[in-house]
C-alpha positions, 0 to 999 in steps of 0.5 A, a space after each residue: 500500500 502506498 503513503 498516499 492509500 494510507 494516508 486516504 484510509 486514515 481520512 476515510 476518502 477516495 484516492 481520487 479525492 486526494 489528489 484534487 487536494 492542492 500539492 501543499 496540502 497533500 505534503 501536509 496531510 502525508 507529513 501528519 500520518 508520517 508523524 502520527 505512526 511514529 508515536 508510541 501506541 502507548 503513551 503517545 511520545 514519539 523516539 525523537 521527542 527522547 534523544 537529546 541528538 534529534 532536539 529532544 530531551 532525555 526528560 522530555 516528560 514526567 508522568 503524572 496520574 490522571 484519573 478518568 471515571 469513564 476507566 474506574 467505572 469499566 475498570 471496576 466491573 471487569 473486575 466483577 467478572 469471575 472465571 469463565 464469565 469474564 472471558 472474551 468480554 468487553 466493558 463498553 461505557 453505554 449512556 445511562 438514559 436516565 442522566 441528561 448529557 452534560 450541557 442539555 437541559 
C-alpha cells in the first residue's frame, strides 16, 4: 500500500479525492500520518521527542496520574467478572438514559 492509500484510509476518502487536494496540502496531510505512526501506541511520545541528538530531551516528560471515571467505572466491573464469565468480554461505557448529557437541559 502506498503513503498516499494510507494516508486516504486514515481520512476515510477516495484516492481520487486526494489528489484534487492542492500539492501543499497533500505534503501536509502525508507529513501528519508520517508523524502520527511514529508515536508510541502507548503513551503517545514519539523516539525523537527522547534523544537529546534529534532536539529532544532525555526528560522530555514526567508522568503524572490522571484519573478518568469513564476507566474506574469499566475498570471496576471487569473486575466483577469471575472465571469463565469474564472471558472474551468487553466493558463498553453505554449512556445511562436516565442522566441528561452534560450541557442539555
Amino acid at each position: 500500500m502506498t503513503i498516499e492509500l494510507a494516508v486516504c484510509a486514515a481520512y476515510r476518502i477516495r484516492h481520487s479525492e486526494f489528489l484534487g487536494w492542492d500539492a501543499d496540502d497533500r505534503d501536509k496531510a502525508v507529513w501528519q500520518y508520517i508523524r502520527e505512526r511514529q508515536a508510541c501506541r502507548t503513551c503517545g511520545t514519539r523516539p525523537d521527542e527522547w534523544d537529546p541528538d534529534k532536539g529532544g530531551d532525555h526528560n522530555a516528560y514526567v508522568a503524572e496520574p490522571e484519573r478518568c471515571r469513564g476507566c474506574e467505572v469499566r475498570q471496576a466491573a471487569a473486575a466483577s467478572l469471575t472465571g469463565d464469565e469474564g472471558r472474551g468480554v468487553h466493558i463498553v461505557l453505554v449512556r445511562n438514559k436516565e442522566v441528561k448529557p452534560h450541557g442539555h437541559p
